[in-house]
mmCIF entry with sequence, helices, sheets and N, C-alpha, C, O atoms, coordinates in Angstrom:
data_MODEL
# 
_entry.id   MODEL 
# 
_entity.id                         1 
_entity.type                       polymer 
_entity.pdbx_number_of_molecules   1 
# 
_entity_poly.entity_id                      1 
_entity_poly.type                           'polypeptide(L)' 
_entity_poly.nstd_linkage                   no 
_entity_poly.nstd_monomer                   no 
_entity_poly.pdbx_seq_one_letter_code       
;(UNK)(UNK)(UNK)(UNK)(UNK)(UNK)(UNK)(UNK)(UNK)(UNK)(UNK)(UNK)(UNK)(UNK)(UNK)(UNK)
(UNK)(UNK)(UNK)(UNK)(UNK)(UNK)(UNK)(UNK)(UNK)(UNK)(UNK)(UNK)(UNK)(UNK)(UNK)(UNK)
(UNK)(UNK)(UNK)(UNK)(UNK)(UNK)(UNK)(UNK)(UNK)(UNK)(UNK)(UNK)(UNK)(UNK)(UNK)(UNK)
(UNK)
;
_entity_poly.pdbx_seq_one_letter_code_can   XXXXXXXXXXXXXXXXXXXXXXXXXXXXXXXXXXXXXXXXXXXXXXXXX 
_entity_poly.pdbx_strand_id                 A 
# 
loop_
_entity_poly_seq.entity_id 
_entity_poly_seq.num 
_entity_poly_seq.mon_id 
_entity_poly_seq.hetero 
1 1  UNK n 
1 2  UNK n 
1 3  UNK n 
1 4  UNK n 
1 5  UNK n 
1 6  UNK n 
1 7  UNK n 
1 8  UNK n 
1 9  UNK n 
1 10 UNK n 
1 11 UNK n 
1 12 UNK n 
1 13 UNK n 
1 14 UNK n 
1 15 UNK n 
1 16 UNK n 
1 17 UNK n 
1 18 UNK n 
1 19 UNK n 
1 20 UNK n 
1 21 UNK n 
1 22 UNK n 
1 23 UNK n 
1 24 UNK n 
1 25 UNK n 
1 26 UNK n 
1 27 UNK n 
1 28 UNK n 
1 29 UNK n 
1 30 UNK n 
1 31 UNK n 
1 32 UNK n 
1 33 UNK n 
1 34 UNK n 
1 35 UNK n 
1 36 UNK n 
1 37 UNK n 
1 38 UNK n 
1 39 UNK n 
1 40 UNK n 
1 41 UNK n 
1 42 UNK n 
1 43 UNK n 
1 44 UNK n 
1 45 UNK n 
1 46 UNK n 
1 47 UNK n 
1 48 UNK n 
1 49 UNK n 
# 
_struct_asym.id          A 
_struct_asym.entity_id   1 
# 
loop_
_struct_conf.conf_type_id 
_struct_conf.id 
_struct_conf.pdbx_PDB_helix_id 
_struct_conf.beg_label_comp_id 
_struct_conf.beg_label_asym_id 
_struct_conf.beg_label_seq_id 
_struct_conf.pdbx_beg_PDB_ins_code 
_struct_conf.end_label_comp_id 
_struct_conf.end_label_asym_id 
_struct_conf.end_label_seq_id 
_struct_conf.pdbx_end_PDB_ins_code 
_struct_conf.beg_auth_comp_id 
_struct_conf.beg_auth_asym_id 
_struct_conf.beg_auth_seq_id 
_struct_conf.end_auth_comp_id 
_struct_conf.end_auth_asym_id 
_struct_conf.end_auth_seq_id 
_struct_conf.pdbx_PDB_helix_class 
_struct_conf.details 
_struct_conf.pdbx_PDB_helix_length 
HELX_P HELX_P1 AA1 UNK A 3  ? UNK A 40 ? UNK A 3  UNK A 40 1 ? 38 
HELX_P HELX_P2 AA2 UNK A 44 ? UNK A 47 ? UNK A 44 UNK A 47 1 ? 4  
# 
_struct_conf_type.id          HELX_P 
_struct_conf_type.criteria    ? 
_struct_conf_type.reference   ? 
# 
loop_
_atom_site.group_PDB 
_atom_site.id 
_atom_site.type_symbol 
_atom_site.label_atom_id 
_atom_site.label_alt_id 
_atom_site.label_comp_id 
_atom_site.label_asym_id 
_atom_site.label_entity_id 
_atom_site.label_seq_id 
_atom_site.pdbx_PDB_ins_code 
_atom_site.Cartn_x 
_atom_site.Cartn_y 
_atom_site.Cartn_z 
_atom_site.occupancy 
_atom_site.B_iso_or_equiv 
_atom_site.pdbx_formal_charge 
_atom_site.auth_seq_id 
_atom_site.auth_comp_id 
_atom_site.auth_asym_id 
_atom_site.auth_atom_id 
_atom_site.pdbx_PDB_model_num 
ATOM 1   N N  . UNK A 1 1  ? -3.788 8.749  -32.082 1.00 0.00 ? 1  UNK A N  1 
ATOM 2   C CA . UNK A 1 1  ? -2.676 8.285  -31.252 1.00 0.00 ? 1  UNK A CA 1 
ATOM 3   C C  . UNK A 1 1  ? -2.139 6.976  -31.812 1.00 0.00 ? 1  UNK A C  1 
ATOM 4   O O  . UNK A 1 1  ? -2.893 6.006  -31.881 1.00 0.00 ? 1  UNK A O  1 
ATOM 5   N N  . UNK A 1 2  ? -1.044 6.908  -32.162 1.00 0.00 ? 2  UNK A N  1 
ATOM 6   C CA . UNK A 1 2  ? -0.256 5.755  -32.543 1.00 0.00 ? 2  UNK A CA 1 
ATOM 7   C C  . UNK A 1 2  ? -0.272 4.579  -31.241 1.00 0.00 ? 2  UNK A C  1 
ATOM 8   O O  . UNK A 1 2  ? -0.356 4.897  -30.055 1.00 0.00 ? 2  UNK A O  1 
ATOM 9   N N  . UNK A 1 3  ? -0.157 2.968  -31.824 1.00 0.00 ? 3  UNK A N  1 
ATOM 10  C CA . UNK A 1 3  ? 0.403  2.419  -30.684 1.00 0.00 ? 3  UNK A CA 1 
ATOM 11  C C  . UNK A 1 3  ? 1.782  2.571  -29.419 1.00 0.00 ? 3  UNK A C  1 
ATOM 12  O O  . UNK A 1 3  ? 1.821  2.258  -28.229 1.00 0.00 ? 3  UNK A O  1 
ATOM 13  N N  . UNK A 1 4  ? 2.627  3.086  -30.184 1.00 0.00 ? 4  UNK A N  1 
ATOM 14  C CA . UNK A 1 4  ? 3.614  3.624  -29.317 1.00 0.00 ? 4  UNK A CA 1 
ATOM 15  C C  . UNK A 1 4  ? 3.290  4.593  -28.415 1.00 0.00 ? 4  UNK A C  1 
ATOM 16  O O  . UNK A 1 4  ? 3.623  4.668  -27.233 1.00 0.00 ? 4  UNK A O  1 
ATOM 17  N N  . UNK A 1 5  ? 2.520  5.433  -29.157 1.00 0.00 ? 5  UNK A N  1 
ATOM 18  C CA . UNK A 1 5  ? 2.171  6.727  -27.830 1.00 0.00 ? 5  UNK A CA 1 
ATOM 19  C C  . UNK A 1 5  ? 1.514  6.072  -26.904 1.00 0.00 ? 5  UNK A C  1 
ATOM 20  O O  . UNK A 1 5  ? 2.120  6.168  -25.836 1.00 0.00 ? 5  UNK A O  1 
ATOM 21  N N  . UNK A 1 6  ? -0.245 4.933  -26.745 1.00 0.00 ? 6  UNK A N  1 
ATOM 22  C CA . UNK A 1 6  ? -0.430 4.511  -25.835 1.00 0.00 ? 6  UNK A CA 1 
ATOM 23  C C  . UNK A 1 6  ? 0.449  3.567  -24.672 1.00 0.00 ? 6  UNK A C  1 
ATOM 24  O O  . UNK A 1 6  ? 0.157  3.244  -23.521 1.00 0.00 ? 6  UNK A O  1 
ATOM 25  N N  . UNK A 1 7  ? 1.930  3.220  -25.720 1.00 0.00 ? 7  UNK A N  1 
ATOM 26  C CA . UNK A 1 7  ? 1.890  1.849  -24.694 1.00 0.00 ? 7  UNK A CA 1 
ATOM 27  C C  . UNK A 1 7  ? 2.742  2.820  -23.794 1.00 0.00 ? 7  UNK A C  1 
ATOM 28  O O  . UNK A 1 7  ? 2.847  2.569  -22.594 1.00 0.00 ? 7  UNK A O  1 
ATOM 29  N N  . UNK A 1 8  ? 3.404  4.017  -24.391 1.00 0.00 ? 8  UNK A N  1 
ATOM 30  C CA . UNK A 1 8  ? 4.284  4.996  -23.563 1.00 0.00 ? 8  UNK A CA 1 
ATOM 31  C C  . UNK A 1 8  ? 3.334  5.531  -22.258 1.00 0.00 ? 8  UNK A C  1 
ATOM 32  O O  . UNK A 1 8  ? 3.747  5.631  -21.103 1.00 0.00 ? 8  UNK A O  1 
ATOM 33  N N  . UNK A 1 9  ? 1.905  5.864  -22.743 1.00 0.00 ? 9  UNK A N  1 
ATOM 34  C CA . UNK A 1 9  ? 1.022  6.830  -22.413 1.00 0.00 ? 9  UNK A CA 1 
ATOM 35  C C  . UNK A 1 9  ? 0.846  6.060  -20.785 1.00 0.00 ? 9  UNK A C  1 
ATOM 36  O O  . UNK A 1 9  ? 0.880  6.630  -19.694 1.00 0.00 ? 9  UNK A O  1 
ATOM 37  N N  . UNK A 1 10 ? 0.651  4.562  -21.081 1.00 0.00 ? 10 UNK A N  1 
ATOM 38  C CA . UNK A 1 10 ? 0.261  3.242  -19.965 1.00 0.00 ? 10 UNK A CA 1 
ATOM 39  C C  . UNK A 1 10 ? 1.103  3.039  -18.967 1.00 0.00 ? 10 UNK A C  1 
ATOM 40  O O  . UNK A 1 10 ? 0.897  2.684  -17.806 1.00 0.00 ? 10 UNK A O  1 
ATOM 41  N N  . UNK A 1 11 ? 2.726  3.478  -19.923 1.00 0.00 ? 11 UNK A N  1 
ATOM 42  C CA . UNK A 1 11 ? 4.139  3.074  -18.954 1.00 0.00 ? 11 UNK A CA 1 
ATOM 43  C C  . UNK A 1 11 ? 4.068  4.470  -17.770 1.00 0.00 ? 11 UNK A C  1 
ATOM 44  O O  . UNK A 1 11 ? 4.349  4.339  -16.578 1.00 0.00 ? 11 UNK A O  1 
ATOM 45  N N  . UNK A 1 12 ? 3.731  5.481  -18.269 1.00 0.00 ? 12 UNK A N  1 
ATOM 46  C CA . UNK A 1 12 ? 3.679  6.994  -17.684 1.00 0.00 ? 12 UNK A CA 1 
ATOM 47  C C  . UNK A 1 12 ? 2.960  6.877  -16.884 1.00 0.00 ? 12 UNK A C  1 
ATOM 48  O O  . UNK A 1 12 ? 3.389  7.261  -15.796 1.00 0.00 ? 12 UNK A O  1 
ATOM 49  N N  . UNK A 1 13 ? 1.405  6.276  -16.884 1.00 0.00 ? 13 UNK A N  1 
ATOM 50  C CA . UNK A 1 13 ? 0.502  6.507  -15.853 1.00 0.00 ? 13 UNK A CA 1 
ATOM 51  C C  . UNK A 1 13 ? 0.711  5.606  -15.048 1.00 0.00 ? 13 UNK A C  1 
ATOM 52  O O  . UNK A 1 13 ? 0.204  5.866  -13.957 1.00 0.00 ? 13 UNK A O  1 
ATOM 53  N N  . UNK A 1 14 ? 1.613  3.956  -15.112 1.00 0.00 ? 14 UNK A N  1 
ATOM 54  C CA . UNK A 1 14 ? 2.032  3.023  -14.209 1.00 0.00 ? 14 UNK A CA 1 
ATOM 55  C C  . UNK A 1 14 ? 2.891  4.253  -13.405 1.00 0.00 ? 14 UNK A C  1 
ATOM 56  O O  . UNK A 1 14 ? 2.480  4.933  -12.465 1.00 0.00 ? 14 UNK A O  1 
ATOM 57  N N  . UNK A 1 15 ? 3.812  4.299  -13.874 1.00 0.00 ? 15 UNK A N  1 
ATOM 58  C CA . UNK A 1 15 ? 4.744  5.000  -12.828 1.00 0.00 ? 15 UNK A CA 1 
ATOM 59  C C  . UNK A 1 15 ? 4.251  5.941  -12.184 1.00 0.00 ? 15 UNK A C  1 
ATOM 60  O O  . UNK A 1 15 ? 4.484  5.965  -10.976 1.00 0.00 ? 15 UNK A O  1 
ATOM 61  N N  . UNK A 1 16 ? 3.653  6.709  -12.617 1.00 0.00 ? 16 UNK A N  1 
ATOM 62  C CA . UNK A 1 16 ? 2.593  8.242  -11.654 1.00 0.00 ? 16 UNK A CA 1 
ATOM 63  C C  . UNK A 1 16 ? 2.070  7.362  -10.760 1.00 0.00 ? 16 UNK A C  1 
ATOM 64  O O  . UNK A 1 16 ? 2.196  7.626  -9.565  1.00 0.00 ? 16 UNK A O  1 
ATOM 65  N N  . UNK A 1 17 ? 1.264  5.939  -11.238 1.00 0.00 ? 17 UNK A N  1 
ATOM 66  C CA . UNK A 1 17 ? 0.193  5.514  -10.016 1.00 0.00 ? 17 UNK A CA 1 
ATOM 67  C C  . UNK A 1 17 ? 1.431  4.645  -8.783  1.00 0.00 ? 17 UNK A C  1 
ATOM 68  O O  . UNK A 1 17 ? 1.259  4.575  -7.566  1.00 0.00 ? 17 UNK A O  1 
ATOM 69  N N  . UNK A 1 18 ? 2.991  3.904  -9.800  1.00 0.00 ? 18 UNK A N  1 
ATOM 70  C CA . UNK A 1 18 ? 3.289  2.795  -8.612  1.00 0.00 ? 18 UNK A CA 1 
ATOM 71  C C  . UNK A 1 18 ? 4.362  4.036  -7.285  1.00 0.00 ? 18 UNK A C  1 
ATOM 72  O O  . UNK A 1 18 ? 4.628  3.750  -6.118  1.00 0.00 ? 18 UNK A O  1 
ATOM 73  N N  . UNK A 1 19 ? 4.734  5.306  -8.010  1.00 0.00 ? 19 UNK A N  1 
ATOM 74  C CA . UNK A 1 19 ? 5.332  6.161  -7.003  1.00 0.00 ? 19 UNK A CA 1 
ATOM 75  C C  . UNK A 1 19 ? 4.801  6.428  -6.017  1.00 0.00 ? 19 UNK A C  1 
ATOM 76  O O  . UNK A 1 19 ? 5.266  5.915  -4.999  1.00 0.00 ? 19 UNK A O  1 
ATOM 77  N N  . UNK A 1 20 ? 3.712  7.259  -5.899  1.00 0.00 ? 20 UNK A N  1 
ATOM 78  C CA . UNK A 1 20 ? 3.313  7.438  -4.179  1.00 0.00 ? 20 UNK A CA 1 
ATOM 79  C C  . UNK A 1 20 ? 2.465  6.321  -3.393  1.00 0.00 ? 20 UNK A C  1 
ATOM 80  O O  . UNK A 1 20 ? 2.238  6.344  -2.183  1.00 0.00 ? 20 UNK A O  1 
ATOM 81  N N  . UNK A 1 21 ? 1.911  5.043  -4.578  1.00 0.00 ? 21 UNK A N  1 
ATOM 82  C CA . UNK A 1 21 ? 1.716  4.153  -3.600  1.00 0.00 ? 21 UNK A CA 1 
ATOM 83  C C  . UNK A 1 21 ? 3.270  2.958  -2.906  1.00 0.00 ? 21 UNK A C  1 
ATOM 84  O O  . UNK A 1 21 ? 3.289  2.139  -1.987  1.00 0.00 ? 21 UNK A O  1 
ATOM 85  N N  . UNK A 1 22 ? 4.089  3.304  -3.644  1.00 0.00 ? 22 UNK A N  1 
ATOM 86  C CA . UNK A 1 22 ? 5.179  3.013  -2.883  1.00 0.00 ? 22 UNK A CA 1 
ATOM 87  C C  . UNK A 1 22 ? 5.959  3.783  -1.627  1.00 0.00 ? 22 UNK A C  1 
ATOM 88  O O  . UNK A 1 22 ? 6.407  3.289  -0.593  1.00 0.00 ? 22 UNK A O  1 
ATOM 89  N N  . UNK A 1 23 ? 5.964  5.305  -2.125  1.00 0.00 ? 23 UNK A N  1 
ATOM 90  C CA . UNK A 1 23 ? 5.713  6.305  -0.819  1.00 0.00 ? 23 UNK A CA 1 
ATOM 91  C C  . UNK A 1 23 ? 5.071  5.919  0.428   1.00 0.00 ? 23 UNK A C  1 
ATOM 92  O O  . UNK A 1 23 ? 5.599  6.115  1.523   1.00 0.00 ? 23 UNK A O  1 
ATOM 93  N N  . UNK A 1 24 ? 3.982  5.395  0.275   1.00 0.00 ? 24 UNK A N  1 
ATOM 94  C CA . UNK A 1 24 ? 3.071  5.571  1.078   1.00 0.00 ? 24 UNK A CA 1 
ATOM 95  C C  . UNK A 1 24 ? 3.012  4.095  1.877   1.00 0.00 ? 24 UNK A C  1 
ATOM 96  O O  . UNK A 1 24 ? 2.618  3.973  3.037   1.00 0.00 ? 24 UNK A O  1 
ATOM 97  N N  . UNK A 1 25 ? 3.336  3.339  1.288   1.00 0.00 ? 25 UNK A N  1 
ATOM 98  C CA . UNK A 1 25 ? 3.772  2.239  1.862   1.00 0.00 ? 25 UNK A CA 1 
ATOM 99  C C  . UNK A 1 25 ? 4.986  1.847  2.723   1.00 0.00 ? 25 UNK A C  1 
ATOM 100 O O  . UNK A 1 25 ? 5.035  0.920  3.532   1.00 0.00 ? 25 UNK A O  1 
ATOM 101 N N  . UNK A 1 26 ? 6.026  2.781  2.381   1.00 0.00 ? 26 UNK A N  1 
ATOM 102 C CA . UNK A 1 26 ? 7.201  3.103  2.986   1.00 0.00 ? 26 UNK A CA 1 
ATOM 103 C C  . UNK A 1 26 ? 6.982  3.664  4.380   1.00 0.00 ? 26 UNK A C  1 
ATOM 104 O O  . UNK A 1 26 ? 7.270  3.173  5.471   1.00 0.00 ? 26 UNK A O  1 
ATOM 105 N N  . UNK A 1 27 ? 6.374  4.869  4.056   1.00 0.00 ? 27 UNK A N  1 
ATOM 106 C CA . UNK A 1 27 ? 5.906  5.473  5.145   1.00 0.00 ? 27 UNK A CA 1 
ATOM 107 C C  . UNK A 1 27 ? 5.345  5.241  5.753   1.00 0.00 ? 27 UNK A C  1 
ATOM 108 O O  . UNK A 1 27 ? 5.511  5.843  6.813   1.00 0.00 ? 27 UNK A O  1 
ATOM 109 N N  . UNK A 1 28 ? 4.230  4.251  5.728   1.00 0.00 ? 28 UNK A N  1 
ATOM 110 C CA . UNK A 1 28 ? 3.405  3.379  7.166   1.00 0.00 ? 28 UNK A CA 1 
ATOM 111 C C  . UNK A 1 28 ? 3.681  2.308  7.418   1.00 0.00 ? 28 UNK A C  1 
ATOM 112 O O  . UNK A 1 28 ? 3.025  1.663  8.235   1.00 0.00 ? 28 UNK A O  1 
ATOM 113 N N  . UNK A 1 29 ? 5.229  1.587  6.487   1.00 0.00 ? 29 UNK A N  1 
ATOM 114 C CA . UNK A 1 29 ? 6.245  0.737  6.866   1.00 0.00 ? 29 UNK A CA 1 
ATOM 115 C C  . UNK A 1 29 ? 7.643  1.251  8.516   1.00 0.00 ? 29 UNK A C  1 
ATOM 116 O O  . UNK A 1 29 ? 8.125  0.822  9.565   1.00 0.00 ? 29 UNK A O  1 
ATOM 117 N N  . UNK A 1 30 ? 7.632  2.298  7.674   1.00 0.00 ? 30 UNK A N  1 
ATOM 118 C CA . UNK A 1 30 ? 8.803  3.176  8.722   1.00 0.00 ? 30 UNK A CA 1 
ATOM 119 C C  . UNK A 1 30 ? 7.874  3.483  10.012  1.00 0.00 ? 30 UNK A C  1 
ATOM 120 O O  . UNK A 1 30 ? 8.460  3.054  11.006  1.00 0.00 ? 30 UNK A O  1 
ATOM 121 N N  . UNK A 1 31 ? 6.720  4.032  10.326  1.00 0.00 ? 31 UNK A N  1 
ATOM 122 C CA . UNK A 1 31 ? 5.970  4.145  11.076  1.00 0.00 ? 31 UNK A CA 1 
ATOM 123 C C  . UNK A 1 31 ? 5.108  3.374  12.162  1.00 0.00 ? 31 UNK A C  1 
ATOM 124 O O  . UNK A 1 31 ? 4.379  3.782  13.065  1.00 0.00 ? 31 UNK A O  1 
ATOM 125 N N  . UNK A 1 32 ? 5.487  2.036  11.709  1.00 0.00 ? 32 UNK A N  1 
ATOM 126 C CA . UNK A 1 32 ? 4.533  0.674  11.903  1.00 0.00 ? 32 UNK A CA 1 
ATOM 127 C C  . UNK A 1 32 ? 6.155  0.262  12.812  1.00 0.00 ? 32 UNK A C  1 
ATOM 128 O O  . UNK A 1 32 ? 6.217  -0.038 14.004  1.00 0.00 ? 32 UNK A O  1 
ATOM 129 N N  . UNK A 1 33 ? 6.983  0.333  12.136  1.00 0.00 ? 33 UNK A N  1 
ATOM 130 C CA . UNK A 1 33 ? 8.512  0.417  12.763  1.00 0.00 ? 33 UNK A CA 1 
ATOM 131 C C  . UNK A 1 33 ? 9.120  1.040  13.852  1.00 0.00 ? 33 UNK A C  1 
ATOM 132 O O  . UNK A 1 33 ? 9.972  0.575  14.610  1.00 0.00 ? 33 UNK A O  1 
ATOM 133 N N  . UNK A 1 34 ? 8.463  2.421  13.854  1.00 0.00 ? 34 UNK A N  1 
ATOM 134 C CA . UNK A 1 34 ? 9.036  3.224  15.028  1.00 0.00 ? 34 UNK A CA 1 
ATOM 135 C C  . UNK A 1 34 ? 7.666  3.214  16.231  1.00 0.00 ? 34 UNK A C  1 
ATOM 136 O O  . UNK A 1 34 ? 7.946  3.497  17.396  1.00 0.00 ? 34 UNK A O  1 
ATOM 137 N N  . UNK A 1 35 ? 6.709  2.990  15.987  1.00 0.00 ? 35 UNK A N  1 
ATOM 138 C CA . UNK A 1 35 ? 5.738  2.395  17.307  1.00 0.00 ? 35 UNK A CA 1 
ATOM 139 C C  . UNK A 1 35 ? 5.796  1.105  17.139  1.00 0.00 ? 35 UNK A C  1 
ATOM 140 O O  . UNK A 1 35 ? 4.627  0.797  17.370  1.00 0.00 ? 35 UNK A O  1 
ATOM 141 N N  . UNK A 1 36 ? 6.400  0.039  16.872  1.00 0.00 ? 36 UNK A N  1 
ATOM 142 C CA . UNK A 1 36 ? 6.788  -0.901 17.637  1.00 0.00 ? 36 UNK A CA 1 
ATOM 143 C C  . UNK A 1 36 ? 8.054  -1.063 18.778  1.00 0.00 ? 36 UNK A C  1 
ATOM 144 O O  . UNK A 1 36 ? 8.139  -1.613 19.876  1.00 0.00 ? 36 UNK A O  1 
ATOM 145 N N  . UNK A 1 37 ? 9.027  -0.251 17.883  1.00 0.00 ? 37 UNK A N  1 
ATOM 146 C CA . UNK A 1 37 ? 10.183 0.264  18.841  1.00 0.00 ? 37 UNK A CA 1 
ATOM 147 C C  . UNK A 1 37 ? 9.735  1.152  20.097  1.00 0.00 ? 37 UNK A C  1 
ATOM 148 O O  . UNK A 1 37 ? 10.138 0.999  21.250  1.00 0.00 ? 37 UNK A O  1 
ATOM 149 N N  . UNK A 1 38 ? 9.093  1.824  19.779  1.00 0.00 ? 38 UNK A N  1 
ATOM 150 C CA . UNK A 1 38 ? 8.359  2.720  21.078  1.00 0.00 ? 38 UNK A CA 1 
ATOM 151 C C  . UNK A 1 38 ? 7.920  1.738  22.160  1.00 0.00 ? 38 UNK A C  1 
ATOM 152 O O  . UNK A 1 38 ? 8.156  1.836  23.364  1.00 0.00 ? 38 UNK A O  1 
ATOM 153 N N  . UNK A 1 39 ? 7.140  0.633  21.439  1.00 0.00 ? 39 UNK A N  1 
ATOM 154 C CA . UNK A 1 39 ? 6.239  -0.120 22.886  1.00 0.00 ? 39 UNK A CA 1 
ATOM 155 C C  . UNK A 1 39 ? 7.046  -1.124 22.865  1.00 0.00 ? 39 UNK A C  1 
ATOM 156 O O  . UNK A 1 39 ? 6.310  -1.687 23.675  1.00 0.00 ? 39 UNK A O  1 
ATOM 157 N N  . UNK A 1 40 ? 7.811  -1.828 22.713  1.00 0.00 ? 40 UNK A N  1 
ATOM 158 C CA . UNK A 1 40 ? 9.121  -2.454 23.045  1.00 0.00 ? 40 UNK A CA 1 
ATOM 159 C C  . UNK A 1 40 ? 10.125 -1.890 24.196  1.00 0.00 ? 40 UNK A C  1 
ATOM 160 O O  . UNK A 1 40 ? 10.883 -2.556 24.900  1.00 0.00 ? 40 UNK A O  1 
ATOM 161 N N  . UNK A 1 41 ? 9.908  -0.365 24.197  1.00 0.00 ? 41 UNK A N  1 
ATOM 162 C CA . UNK A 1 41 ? 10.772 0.625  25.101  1.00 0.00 ? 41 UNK A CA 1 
ATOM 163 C C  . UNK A 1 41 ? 12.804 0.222  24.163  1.00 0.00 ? 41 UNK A C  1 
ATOM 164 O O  . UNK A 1 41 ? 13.889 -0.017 24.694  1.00 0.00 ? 41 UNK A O  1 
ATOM 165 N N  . UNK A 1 42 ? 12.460 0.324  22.929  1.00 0.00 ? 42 UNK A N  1 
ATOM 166 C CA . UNK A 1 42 ? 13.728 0.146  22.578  1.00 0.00 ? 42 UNK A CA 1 
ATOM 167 C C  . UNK A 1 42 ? 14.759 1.477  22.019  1.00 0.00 ? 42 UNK A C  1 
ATOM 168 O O  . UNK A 1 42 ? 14.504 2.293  21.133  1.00 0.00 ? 42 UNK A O  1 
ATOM 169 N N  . UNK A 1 43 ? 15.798 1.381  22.739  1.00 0.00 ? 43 UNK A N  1 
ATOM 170 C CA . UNK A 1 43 ? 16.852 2.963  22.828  1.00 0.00 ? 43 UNK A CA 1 
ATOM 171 C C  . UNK A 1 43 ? 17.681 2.447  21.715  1.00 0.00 ? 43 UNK A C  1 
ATOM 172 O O  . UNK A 1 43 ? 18.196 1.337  21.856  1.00 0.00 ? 43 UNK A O  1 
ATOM 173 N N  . UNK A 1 44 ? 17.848 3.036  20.759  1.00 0.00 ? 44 UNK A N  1 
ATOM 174 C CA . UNK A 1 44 ? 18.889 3.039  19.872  1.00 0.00 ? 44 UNK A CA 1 
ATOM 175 C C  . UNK A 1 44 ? 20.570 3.338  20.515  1.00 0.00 ? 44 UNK A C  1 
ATOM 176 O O  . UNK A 1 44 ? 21.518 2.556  20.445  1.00 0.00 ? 44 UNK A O  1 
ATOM 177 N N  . UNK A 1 45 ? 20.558 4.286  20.942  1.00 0.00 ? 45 UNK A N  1 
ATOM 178 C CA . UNK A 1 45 ? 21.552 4.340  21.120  1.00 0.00 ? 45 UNK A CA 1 
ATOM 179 C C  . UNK A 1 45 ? 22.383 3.799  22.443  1.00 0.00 ? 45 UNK A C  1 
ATOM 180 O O  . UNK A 1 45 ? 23.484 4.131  22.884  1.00 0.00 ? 45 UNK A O  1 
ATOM 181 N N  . UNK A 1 46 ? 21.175 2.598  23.006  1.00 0.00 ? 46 UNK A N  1 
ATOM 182 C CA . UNK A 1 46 ? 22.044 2.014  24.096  1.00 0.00 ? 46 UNK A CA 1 
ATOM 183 C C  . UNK A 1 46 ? 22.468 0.458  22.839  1.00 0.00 ? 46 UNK A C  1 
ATOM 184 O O  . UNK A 1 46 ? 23.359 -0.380 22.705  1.00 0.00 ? 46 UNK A O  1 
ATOM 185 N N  . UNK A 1 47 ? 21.553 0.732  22.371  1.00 0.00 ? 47 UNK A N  1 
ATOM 186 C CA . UNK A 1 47 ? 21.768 -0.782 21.016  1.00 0.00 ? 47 UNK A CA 1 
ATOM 187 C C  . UNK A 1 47 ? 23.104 -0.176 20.641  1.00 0.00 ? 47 UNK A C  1 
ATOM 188 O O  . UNK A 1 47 ? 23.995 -1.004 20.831  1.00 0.00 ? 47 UNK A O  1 
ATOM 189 N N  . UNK A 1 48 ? 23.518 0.876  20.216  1.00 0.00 ? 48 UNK A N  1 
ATOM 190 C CA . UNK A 1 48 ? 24.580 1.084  19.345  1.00 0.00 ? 48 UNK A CA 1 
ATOM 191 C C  . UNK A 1 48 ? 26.183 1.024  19.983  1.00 0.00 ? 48 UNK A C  1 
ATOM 192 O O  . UNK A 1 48 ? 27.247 0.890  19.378  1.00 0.00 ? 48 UNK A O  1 
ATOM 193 N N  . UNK A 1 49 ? 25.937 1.165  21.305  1.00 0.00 ? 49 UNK A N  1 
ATOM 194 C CA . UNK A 1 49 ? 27.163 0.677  21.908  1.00 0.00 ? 49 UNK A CA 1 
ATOM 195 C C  . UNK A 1 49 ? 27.887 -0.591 21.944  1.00 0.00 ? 49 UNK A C  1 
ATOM 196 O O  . UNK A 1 49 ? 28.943 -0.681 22.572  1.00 0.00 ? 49 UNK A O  1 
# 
């Protein structure tokens, strides 16, 4: 394996590993979001008027 193939090989497995831990962070961001809105008792769509 040439140096280029590893540093490609390193950039490939960063991105495989930083995608679903960014997923996944999103998602118990958005979630952490909508049960706080829940126990707040907050209505969107009386906000949106």
């Amino acid at each position: 394996m040439t140096d280029a193939q590893e540093k490609e090989d390193r950039l490939i497995r960063r991105v495989l590993i930083a995608l679903p831990v960014f997923a996944l962070l999103g998602f118990l961001a958005t979630v952490a979001l909508v049960a706080v809105m829940i126990s707040y008792n907050f209505n969107l769509l009386n906000w949106m008027e």
